[in-house]
C-alpha positions in Angstrom: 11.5 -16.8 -5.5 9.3 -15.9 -2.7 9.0 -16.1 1.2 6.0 -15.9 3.3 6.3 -13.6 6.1 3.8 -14.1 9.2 1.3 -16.0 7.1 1.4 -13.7 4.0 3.4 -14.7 0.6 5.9 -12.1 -1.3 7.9 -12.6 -4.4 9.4 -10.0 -6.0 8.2 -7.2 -8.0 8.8 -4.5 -9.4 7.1 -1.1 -10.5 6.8 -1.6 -14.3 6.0 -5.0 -13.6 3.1 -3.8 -11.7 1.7 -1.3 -14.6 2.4 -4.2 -17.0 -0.3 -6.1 -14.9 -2.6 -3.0 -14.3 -2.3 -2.2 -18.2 -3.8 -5.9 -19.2 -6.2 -5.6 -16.5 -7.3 -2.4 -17.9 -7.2 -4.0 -21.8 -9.7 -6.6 -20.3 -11.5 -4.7 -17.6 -11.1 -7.2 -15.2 -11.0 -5.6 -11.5 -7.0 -5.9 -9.9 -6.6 -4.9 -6.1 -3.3 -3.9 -5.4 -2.0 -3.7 -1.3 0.8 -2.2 -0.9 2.4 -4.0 2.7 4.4 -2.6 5.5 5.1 -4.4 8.7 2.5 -3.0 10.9 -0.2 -4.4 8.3 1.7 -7.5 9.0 1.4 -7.4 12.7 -2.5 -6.4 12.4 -3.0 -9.3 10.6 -2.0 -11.4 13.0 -4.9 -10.9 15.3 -7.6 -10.1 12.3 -8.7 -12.7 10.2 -10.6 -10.3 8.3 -7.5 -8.2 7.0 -5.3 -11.5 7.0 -7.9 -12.8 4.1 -7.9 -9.6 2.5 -4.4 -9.6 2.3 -4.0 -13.1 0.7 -6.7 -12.6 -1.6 -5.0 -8.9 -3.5 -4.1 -9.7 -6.6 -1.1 -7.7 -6.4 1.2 -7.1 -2.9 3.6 -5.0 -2.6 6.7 -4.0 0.1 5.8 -0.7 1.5 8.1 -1.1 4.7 12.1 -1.7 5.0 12.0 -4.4 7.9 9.9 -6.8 5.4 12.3 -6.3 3.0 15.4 -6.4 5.6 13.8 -9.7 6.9 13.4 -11.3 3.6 17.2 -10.7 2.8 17.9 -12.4 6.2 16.3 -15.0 5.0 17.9 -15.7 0.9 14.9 -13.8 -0.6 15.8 -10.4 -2.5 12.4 -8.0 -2.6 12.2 -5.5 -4.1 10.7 -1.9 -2.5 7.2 -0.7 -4.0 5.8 2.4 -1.8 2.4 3.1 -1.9 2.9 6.8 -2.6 5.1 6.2 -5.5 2.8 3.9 -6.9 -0.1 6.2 -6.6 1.6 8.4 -8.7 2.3 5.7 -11.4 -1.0 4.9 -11.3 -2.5 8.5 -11.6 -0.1 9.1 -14.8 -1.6 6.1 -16.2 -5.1 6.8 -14.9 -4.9 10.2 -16.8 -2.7 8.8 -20.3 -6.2 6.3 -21.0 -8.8 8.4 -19.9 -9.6 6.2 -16.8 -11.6 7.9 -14.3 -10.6 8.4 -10.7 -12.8 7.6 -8.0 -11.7 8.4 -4.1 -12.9 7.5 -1.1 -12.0 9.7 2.1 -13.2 10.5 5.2 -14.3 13.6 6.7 -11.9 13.7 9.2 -8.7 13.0 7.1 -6.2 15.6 6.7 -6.9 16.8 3.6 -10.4 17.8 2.5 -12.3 17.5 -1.3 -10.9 20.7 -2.1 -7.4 20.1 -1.2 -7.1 16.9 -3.0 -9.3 18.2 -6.0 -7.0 21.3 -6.0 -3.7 18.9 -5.6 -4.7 16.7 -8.7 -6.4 19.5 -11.0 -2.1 20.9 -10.8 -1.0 17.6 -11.5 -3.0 15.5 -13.5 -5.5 18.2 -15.2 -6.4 16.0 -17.7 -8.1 13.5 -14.9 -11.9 13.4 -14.3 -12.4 12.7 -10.6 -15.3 11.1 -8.9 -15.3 11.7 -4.7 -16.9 9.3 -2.5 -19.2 8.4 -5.2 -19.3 4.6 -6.7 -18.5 5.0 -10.7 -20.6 2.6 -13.2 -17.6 3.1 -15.9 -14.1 1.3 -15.3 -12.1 3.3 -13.0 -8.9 3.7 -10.8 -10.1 3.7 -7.5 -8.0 4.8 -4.2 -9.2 4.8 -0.7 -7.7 6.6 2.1 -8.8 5.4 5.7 -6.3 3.6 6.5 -5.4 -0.3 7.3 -7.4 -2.3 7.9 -10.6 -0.1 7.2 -9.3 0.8 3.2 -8.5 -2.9 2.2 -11.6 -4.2 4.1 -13.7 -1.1 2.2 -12.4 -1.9 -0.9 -13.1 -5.9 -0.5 -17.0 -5.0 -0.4 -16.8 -2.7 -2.6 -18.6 -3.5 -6.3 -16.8 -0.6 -8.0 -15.4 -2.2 -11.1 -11.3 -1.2 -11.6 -8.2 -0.4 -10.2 -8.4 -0.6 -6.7 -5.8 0.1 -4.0 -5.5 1.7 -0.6 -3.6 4.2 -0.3 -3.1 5.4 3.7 -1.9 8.8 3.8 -0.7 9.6 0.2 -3.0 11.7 -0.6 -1.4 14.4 2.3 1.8 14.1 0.7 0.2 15.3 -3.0 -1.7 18.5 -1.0 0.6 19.2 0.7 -0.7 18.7 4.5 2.2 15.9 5.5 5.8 16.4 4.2 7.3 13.5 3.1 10.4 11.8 4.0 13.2 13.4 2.3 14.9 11.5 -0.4 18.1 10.5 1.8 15.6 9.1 4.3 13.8 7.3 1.9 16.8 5.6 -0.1 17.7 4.2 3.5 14.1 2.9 4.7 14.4 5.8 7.3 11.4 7.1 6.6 10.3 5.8 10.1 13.0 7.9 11.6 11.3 11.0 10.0 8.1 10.4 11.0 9.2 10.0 14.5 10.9 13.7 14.5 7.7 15.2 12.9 5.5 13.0 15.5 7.4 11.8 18.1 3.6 10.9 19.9 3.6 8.1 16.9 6.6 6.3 18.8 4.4 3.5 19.9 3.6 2.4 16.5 7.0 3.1 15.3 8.4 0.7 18.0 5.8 -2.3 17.0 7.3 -1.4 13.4 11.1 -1.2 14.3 11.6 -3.9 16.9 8.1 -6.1 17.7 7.7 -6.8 13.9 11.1 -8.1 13.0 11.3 -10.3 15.9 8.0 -11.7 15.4 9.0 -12.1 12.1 12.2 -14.1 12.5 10.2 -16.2 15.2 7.8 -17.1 13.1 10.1 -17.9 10.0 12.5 -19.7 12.3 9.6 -22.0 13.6 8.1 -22.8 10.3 11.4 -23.4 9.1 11.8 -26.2 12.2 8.3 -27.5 11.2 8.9 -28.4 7.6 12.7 -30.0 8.2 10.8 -32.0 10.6 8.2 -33.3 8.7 
């Protein structure tokens, strides 16, 4: 079952089924870009073509934000939760388990530098050879970190030949330089609620999250709904 949700199509999906299709992508080496969707990627998309397209044409989408899924229920259509920074992990294990290399993009001005991530990974994944801001001729699990829309736009040009997915601020949860939700927050969708302590400055985007997305969303659903029992 799916349910389209300002323009762009979800069914359901879960984790393994996600590795299942990343494993026979890497069997093949065909290249699979995976986004990983919360609402305010939703709203962006709205008003930029470019990152609408890019967002229809991943092979793989993801919920990464409560309200879509909250929204789809509303609506008959169960979805299932896929966070980006829980999938990076699964991807990393994997990444390391078939000797794929690891290429990352970042910017200067992120949170966390080379060293910090090179540090954060050589703990957890020693085992993984890691290419930074350098395009890889081999297969490789590639991750970029600027952010939405720059990271799925990046990654759309990019000729790297892989596993490609963006990835936001992840990679300051594995060095250490943001603290993640804890575990109470993030088995409710409160993660929003955490982030709002830490930063309250970020209420503005939380607000287009909590309240402008879903009603946009149920709008929108509502109208197309109208339109097709119409027809």
């Amino acid at each position: 079952m799916s349910i389209k949700i300002l323009e762009i199509p979800f069914v359901n999906i879960k984790s393994p089924e996600i590795l299942s299709r990343v494993e026979e992508a890497f069997s093949l080496r065909q290249n699979i870009r995976i986004a990983t969707v919360n609402p305010e990627f939703l709203l962006e998309a709205t008003g930029n073509s470019a990152f609408q397209r890019s967002l229809l044409g991943a092979d793989i989408r993801t919920v990464d934000g409560v309200g879509i899924r909250i929204i789809a229920w509303l609506f008959g259509t169960n979805l299932s939760r896929v966070t980006g920074a829980d999938l990076l992990l699964e991807l990393l294990r994997f990444a390391e388990s078939q000797d794929i290399p690891l290429t990352i993009y970042n910017q200067q001005r992120s949170l966390s530098a080379e060293d910090d991530i090179r540090d954060a990974l050589g703990r957890l994944y020693p085992k993984l050879k890691i290419c930074y801001n350098k395009e890889l001729p081999e297969y490789s699990l590639v991750i970029c970190s600027y952010g939405a829309p720059e990271q799925e736009l990046f990654l759309d040009i990019l000729s790297a030949h892989g596993i490609k997915m963006g990835v936001g601020g992840a990679l300051d949860y594995l060095t250490g330089r943001k603290k993640r939700a804890p575990r109470v927050f993030r088995l409710f969708g409160l993660e929003w609620l955490w982030r709002l302590i830490l930063q309250p400055r970020r209420i503005k985007r939380i607000f287009r999250a909590v309240i402008v997305f879903p009603l946009r969303a149920i709008l929108d659903i509502l109208k197309s709904s109208k339109e097709s029992y119409g027809r």
